[in-house]
C-alpha positions in Angstrom: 77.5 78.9 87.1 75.7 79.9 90.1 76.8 78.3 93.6 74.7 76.7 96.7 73.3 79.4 98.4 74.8 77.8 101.5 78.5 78.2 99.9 78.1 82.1 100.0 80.9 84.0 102.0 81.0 87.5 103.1 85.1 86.5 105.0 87.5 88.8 102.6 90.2 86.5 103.5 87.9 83.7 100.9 88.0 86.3 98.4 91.7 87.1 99.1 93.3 84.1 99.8 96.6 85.8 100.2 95.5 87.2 103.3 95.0 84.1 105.3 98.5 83.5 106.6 97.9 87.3 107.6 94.8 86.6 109.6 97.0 83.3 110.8 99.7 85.1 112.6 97.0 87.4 114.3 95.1 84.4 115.6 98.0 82.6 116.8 99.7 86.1 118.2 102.8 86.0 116.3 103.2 89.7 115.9 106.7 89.9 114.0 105.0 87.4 111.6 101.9 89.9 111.3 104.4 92.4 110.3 106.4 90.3 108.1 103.2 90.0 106.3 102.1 93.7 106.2 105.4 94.3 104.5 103.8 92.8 101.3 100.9 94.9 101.4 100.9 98.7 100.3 98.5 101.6 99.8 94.8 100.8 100.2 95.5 96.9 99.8 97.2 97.3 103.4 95.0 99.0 104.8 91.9 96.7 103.7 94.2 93.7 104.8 94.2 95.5 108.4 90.4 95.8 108.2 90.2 92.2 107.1 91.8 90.5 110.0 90.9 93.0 112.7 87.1 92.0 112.7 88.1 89.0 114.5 91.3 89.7 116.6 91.4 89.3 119.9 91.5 92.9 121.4 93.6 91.7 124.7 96.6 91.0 122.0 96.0 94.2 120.4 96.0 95.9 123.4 99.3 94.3 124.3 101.0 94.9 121.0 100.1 98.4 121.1 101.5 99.2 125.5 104.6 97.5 124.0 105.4 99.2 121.1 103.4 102.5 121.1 104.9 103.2 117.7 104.0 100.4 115.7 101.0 101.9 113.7 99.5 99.2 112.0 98.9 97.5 115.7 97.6 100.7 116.6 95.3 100.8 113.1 94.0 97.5 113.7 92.8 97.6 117.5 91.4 101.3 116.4 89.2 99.8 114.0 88.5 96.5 116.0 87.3 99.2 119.0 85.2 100.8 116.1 83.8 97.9 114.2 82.6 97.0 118.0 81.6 100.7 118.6 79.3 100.7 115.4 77.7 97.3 116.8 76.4 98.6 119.9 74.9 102.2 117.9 73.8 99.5 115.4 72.7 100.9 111.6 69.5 102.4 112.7 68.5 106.0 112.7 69.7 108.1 115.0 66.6 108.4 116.7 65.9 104.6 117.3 69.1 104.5 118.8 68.9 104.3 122.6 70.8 106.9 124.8 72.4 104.0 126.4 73.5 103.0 123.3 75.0 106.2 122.0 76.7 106.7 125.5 78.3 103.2 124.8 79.2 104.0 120.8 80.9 107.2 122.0 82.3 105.9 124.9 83.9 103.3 122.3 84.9 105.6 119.9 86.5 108.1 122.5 88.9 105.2 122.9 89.8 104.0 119.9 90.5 108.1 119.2 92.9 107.9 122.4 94.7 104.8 120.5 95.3 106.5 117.3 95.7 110.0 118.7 98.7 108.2 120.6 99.9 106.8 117.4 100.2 109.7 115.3 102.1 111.5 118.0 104.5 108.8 117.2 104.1 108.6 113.7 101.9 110.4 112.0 102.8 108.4 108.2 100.7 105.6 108.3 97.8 105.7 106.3 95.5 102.8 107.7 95.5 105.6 111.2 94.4 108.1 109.4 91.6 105.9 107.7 90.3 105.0 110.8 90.1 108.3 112.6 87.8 109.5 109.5 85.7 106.8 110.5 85.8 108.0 114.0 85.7 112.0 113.2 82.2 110.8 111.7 80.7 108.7 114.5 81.5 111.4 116.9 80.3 114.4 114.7 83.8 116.2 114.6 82.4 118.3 111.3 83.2 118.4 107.8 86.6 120.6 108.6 88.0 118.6 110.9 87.3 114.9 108.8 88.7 116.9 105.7 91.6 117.9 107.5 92.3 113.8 108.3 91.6 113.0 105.1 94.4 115.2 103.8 96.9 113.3 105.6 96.2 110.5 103.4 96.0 111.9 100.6 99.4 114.1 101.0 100.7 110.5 101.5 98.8 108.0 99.2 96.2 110.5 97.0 94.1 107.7 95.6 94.1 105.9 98.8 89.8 104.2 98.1 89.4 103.2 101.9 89.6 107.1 103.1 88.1 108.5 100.1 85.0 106.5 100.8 84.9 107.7 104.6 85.1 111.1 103.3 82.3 110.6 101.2 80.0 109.2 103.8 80.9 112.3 105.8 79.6 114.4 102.7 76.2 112.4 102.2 73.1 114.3 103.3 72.3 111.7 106.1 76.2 113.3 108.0 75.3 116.7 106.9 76.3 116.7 103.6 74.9 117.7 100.6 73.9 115.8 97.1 76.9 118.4 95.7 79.5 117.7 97.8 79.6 114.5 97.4 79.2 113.8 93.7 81.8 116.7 93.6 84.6 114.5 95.6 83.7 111.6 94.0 83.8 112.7 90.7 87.3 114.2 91.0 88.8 111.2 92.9 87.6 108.7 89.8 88.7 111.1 87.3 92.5 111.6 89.0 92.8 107.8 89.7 94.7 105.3 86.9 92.4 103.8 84.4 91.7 100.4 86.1 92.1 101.3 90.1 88.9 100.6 92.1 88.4 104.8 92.5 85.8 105.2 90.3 83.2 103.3 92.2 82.8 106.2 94.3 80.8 107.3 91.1 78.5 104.5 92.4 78.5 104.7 95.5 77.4 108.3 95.4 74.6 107.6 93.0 73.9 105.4 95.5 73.5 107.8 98.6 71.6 110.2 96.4 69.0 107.7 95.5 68.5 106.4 99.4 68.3 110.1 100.7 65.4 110.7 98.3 62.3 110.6 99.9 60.5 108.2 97.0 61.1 107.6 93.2 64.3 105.9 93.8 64.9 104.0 90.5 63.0 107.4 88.7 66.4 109.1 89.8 68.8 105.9 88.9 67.3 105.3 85.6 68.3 109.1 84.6 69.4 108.9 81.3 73.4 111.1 82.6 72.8 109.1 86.0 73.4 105.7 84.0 75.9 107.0 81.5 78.0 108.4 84.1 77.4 104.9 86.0 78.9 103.1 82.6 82.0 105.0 82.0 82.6 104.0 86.0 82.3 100.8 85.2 84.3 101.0 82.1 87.1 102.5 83.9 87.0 99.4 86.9 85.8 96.1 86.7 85.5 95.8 82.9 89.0 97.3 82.3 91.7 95.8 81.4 93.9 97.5 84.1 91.1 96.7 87.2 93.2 94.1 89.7 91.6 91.7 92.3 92.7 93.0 94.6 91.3 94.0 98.1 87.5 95.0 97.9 87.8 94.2 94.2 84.3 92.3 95.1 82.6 95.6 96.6 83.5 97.0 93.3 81.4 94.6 91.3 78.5 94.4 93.9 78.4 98.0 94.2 77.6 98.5 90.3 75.8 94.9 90.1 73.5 96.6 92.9 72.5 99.6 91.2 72.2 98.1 87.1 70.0 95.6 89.1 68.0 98.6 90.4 68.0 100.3 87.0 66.3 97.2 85.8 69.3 96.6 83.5 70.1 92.6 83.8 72.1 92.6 80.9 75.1 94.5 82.6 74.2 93.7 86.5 74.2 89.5 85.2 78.0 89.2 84.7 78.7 91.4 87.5 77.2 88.5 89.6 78.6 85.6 87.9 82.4 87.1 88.0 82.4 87.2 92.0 80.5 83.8 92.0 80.0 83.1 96.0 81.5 85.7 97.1 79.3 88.5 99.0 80.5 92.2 100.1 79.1 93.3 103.2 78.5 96.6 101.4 76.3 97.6 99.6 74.0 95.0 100.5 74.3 95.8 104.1 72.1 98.8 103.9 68.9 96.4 103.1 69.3 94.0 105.5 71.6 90.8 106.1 74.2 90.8 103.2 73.7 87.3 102.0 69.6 87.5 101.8 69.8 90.5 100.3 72.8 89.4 97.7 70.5 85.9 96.7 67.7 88.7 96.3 69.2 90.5 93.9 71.4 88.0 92.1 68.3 86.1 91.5 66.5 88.7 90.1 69.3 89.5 87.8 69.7 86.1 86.7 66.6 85.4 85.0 65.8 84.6 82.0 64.6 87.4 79.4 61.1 87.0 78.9 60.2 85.8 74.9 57.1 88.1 73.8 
């Protein structure tokens, strides 16, 4: 059944409602219960939980948390990534030249900081993951180059090598709008699905690169999607996430589905984008809708589209 549009949520804690007494203690600034609750989490589920309730942390506590205990890296992971969440804000999405030099003094003024925090973290502990993840994000916004964003990306992967949250910063880095190259990045994304267990979330980097490829085309967008080895490779991905038996709910287990409901939407196949839309019900990703406009508008867009009725001839 589809829900009121005005019940749709893009809040990850709605779509994992194990992270609310997460997102709890860091509203109420109960720190040892934030780490009681990180204890739970492992891999990329921990660092997507650190994403998830960082958006809307206050960055005074953060700030504290981390002068206190310089070594506690998931304090120093989540005000990183509240610094760059506000960082990306002020550069906003546009292209890089309808951004303001104001603006891109600001972003890299940001950016330079939340580098400082995590630069000071690794120096304390350099195991941690969700730090890692967040200086590839960083590397990026502050054009580091492809050797030096590989070389963070290594340190999650000696640690955690199908760790989705840095594989997908990677794989922005290796797009053509970064620098990158069509090659690259159906290169990495290809041999991160096809290492990854049967089931983990990994092999929607299959679609997210198809993805990237299609938007850094110039024109005939859905010409390129409806290639007849672009959607068989775009099956088996899906095959080997959401419809198998394995694939968890886990964290950004709803990107997973929007991702490929996004594209089989685009393709103009209904039949396989439909119960990609009913299984997440009102739950909207911010990505990939994000790179259209609002999420929600752009989710009701598509859904709707996807949800009607085959046409009798």
């Amino acid at each position: 059944m589809i829900v009121s549009p005005t019940t749709l949520t893009t809040d990850p804690v709605v779509a994992n409602p194990e992270l609310a007494p997460l997102r709890e203690a860091v509203r109420a600034g109960d720190w040892p219960a934030v780490r009681d609750q990180l204890a739970a989490c492992e891999g990329d589920a921990r660092t997507r939980a650190i994403r998830a309730v960082s958006q809307k942390a206050p960055t005074g506590f953060l700030e504290s948390v981390v002068k206190a205990d310089p070594a506690d890296t998931a304090a120093a992971a989540m005000l990183a990534d509240r610094l760059t969440e506000k960082a990306w804000l002020v550069r906003t999405r546009k292209m890089a030249q309808d951004v303001s030099p104001e603006q891109f003094k600001r972003f890299h003024e940001m950016l330079a900081e939340a580098e400082r925090v995590t630069a000071d973290s690794v120096a304390h502990d350099g195991s941690d993951p969700a730090v890692w993840t967040v200086r590839l994000v960083i590397a990026r916004g502050l054009q580091m180059g492809e050797a030096e964003t590989r070389r963070r990306y290594e340190q999650v992967a000696a640690r955690d090598p199908h760790h989705l949250s840095a594989q997908s910063q990677l794989l922005q880095r290796l797009c053509p709008k970064w620098g990158g190259s069509v090659e690259a990045m159906h290169e990495f994304a290809r041999q991160c699905a096809a290492a990854a267990p049967e089931g983990a979330h990994n092999a929607v980097l299959i679609a997210e690169a198809h993805l990237e490829h299609a938007l850094s085309l110039p024109g005939g967008r859905q010409a390129y999607l409806s290639r007849r080895e672009v959607v068989a490779e775009l099956q088996e991905a899906l095959g080997r996430t959401v419809l198998h038996p394995a694939f968890q709910r886990t964290p950004g287990w709803v990107e997973v589905h929007h991702s490929f409901a996004l594209l089989f939407g685009l393709i103009g196949d209904r039949k396989t984008a439909r119960p990609l839309f009913e299984a997440t019900g009102n739950l909207v990703s911010e990505m990939p809708w994000r790179y259209f406009g609002d999420p929600v508008d752009v989710f009701q867009e598509h859904r709707a589209r996807a949800m009607r009725k085959w046409r009798l001839w």
